[in-house]
N, C-alpha and C positions, 0 to 999 in steps of 0.2 A: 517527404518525411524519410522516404530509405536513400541515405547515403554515406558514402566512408571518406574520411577524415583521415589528414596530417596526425600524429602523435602530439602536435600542437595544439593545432585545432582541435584535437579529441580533448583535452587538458580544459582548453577555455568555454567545451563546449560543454562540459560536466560540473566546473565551475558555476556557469550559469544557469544551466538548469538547477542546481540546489538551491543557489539562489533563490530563484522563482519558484522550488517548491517549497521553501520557507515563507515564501510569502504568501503564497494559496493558503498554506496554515495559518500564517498569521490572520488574511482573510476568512477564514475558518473560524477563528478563537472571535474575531471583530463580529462579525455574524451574528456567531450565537448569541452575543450577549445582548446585540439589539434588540433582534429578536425577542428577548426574557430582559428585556428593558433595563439593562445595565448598560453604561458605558463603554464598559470593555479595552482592551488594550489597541493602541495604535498598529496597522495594520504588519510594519515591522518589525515589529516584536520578537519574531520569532528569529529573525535576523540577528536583530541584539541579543538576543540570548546566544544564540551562535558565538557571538564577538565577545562577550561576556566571558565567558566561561573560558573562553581562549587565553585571558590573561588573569585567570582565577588561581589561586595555591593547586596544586595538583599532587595526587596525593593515593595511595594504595592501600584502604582500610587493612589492619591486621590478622583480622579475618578473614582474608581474601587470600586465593591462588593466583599470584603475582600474572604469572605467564598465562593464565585464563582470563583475569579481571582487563590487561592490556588486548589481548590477541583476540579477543571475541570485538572491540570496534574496530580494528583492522580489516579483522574477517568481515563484518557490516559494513563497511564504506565497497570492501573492496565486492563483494558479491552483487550491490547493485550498482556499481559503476562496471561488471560484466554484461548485467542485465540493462545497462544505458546503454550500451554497444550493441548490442543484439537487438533493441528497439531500434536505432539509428540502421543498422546496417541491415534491416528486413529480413532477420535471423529467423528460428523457428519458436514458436509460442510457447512450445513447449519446455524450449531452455527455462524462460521466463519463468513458468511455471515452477519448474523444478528449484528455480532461485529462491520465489516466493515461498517453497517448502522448507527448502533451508533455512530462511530467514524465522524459520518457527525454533529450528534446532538451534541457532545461534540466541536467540529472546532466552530459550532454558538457559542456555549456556552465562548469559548475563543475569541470571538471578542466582545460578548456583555459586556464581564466581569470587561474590561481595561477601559470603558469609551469611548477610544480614538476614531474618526472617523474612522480611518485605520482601527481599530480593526471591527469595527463596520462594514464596506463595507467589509472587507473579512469575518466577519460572515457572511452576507448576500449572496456572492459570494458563501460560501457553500453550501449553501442552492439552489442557478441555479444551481451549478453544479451537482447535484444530480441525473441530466439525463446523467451522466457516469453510472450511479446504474445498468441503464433498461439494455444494454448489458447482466449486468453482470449477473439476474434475467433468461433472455434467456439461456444463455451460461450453465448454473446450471441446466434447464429445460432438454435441451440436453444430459448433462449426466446423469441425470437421466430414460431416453427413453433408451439409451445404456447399460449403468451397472443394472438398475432396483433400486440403492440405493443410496444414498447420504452421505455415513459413507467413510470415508477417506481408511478405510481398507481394505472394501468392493471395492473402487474403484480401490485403488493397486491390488487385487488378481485378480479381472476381467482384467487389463490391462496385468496381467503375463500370462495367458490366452489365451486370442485375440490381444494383444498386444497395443501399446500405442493409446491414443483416440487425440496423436498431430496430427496422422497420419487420422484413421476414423472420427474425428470430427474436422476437423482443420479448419474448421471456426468458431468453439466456441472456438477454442483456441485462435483465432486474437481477438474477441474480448473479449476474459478478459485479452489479454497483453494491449489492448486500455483501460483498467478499469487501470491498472495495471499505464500507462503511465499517466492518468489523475492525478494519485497520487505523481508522481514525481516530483522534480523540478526542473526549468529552461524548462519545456516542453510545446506542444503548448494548452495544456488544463488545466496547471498548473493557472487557472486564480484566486486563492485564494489567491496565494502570487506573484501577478503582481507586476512590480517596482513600480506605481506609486500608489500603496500600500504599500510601504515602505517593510516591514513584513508583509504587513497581516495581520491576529490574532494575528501572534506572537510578533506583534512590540511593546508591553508596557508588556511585559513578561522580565523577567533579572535574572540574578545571577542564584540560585538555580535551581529557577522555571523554565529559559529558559535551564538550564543541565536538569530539566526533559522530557521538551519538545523534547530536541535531544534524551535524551534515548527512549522516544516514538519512534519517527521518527525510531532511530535504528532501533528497534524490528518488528516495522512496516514493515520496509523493508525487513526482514529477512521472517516474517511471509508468505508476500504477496509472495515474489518468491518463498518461501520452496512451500505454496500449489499448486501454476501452475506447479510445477514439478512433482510436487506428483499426480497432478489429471490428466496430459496428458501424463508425461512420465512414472510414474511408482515408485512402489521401488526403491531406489536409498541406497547404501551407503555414508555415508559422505561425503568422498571424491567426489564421484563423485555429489553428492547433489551440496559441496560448488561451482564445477567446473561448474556446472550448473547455479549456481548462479549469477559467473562471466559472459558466456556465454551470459545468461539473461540485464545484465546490461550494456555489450555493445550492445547489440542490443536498448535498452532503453536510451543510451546516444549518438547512432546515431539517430535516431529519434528525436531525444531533439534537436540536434546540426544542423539539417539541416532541422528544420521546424519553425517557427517564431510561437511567444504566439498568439493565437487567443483571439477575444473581446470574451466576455461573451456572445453573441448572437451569433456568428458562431461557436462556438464550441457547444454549446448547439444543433445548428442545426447541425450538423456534426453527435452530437453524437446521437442524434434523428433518422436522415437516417439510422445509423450501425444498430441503434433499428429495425428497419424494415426491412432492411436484412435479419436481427438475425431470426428474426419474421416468416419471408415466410423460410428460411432454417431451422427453427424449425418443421414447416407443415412438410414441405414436408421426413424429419426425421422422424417426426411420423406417416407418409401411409409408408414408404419405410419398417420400422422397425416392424412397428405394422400396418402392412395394417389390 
């Protein structure tokens, strides 16, 4: 999993990954609806929509701050194709991490930028949900008490070692698949792009700009599942990486499918509680490990 790449190769290997993480989504949206005994769209989808939108009118509502409404998917493609390198090249977690936080500042950033009200309350919306973060902040805490490091590579060799931290830390793992699932959509924490949000941020976004948006989203999704494997299970080969991937995203799209969107106050509180959980099993991790 940790290697560095041609600027070419870096190019086709970012490419493809969005790809395929359009298509885990697409897998994702196909799921739930069997699941809830709908049809549901063809697994590509979310592809098409990528390609769609690519040659759709494109266009900069009036309402909009020109140099924000364009520079904020810029900023999105570009922060997790930083964060694709830094998985690929067995960086530190932590970067990651910090990308993940930004991509919260960049979400406000696409709601204030359209003008529109929608946009505007799922900016805001970004901003509550932000207590999915604290989870994640513990769960990072943990494995650092266990592996002693927070380098991606460091935390593969320690897991070939003593083996996978799904199994010794598997309550830090539940909760950055709860980090993990807040970021999905159609889920019950997904409250930044509620229906009665129309899209969200992304609803005065079009043409160009909304095919940058899914290529985000892509990578995004590629990025987030590649590191939970990498940080609990281990080295992976490709194959067995993208097989994880799948794995991952049925478990992410039965939870989608059989839990209702929670308001923005009980999901906050929900995610609040995991916080504390997280919290007293982080203590007691560090007398157990480092009495």
């Amino acid at each position: 999993m940790t290697y560095l790449s041609s600027g070419t190769d870096m190019i086709a290997e970012l490419v493809l990954a969005t790809l395929f993480g359009l298509l885990l989504l697409g897998i994702h949206r196909k799921l739930i609806a069997r699941i809830q005994r709908r049809p549901g769209p063809p697994i590509w989808q979310e592809i098409l929509h990528m390609l769609k939108f690519s040659f759709k009118t494109t266009w900069v509502p009036i309402t909009a701050s020109p140099t924000l409404f364009v520079g904020v998917v810029l900023i999105a493609i570009g922060i997790w194709s930083a964060a694709f390198y830094v998985l690929v090249s067995g960086g530190s977690l932590l970067v990651i991490l910090g990308i993940y936080m930004l991509h919260k500042i960049v979400e406000h950033g696409f709601g204030l930028s359209s003008g529109s009200p929608y946009g505007k309350y799922g900016g805001v919306r970004s901003v509550i949900s932000a207590a999915s973060e604290i989870p994640l902040f513990v769960s990072v805490a943990v494995i650092a008490v266990f592996t002693h490091s927070l380098d991606l590579s460091s935390i593969m060799q320690y897991q070939q070692v003593s083996g996978p931290l799904l199994v010794t830390a598997f309550p830090a793992a539940c909760a950055m698949f709860l980090v993990i699932l807040s970021k999905m959509p159609f889920g019950p924490f997904s409250i930044v792009e509620a229906k009665e949000l129309v899209s969200g941020y992304k609803t005065e976004h079009f043409g160009i700009w909304r095919a940058g948006l899914e290529v985000c989203n892509g990578l995004k999704t590629y990025v987030l599942l590649a590191v939970f494997l990498t940080v609990f299970i281990g080295p992976l080969t490709l194959p067995w990486l993208l097989a994880g991937m799948i794995v991952l995203i049925v478990l992410l799209a039965f939870s989608c499918a059989i839990t209702p969107m929670m308001s923005p106050f009980d999901s906050v509180t929900i995610q609040m509680m995991v916080t504390g959980l997280m919290l007293v099993y982080a203590a007691v991790v560090l007398v157990v490990v480092h009495p």
